[in-house]
DRENDO-1510 file (C-alpha; in Angstrom, 1 decimal, always signed):
<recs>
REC; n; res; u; v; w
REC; 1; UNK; -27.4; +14.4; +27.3 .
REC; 2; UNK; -27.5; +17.9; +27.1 .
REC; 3; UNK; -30.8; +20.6; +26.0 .
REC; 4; UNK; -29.2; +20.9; +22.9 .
REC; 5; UNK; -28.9; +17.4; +21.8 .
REC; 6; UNK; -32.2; +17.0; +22.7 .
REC; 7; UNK; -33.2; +19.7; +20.7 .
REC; 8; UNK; -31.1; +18.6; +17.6 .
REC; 9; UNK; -32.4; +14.4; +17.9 .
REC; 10; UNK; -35.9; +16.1; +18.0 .
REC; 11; UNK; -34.9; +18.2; +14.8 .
REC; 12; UNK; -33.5; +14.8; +13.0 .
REC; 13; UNK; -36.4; +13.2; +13.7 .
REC; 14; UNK; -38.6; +15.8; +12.7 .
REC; 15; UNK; -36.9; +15.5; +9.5 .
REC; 16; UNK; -36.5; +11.6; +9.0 .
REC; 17; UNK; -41.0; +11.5; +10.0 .
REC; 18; UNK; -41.3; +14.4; +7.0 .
REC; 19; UNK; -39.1; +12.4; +4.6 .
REC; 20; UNK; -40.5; +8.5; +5.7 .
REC; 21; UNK; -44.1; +10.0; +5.0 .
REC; 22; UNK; -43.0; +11.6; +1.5 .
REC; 23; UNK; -41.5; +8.7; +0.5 .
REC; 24; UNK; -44.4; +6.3; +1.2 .
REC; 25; UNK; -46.7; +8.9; -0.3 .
REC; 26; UNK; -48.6; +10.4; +2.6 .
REC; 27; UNK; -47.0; +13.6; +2.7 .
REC; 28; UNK; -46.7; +15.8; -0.8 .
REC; 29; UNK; -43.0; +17.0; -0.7 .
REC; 30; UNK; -43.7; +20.2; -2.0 .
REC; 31; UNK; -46.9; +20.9; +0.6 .
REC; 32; UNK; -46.4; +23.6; +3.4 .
REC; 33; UNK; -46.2; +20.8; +6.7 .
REC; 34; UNK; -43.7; +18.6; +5.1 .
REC; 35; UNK; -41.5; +21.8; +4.3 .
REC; 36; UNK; -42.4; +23.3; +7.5 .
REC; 37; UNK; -41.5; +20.5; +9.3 .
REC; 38; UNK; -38.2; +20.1; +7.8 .
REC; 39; UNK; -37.4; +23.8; +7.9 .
REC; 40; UNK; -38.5; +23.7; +11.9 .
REC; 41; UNK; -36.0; +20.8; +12.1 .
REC; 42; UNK; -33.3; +22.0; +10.3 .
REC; 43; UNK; -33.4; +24.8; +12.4 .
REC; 44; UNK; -33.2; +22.8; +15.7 .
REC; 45; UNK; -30.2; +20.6; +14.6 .
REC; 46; UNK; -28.5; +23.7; +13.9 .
REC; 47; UNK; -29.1; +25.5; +16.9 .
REC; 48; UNK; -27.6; +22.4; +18.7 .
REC; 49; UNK; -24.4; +23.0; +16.6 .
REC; 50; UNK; -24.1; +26.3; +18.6 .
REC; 51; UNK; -23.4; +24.4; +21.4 .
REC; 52; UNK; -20.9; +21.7; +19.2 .
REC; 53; UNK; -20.1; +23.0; +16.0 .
REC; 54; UNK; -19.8; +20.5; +13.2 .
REC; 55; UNK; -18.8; +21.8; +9.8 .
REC; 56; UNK; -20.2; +19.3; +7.7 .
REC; 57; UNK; -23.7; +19.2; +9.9 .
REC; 58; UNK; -23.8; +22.6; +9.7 .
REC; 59; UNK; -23.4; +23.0; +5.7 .
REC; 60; UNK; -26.1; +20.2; +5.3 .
REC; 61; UNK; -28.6; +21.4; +7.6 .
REC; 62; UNK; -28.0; +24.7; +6.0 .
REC; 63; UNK; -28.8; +23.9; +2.8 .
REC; 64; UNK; -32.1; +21.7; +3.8 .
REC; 65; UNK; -33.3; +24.8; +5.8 .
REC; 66; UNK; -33.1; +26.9; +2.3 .
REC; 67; UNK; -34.2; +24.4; +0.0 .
REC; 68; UNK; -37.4; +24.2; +2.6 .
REC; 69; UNK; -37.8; +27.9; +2.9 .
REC; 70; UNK; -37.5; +28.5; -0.6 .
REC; 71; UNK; -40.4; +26.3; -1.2 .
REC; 72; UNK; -42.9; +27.7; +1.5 .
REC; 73; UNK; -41.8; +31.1; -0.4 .
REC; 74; UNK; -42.7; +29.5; -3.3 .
REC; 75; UNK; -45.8; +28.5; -1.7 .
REC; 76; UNK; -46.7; +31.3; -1.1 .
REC; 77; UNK; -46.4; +33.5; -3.4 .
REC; 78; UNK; -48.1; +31.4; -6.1 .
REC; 79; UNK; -51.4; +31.7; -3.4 .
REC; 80; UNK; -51.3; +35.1; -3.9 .
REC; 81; UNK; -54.1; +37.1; -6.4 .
</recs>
């Protein structure tokens, strides 16, 4: 196993732990450590795909990284004055 799949099973499993804990209601999806966590992940299991590109993986993990940033943005901005 190579750095890079490590880094990527660490990314998936950063995700599946955020997801698990939203779904049993420990975790608010739309609070800052579940969508940091699965941006942080989503950008691990995409830096893997450097290393061995997968089209599909790539698309998906995209589009989880976005949906998570987009919310911390939202986050944000609605903390502000």
């Amino acid at each position: 196993m190579t750095l890079p799949d490590i880094g990527g099973l660490i990314g998936v499993a950063m995700m599946l732990v955020a997801y698990a804990l939203s779904a049993a209601g420990r975790v608010r999806v739309d609070a800052w450590p579940a969508l940091a966590v699965n941006l942080i992940g989503a950008g691990l299991v995409l830096a893997s795909l450097v290393f061995k590109f997968n089209l599909p993986a790539f698309i998906m993990e995209t589009a989880w990284a976005v949906v998570a940033l987009c919310g911390l943005i939202k986050l944000a901005l609605k903390k502000r004055p």
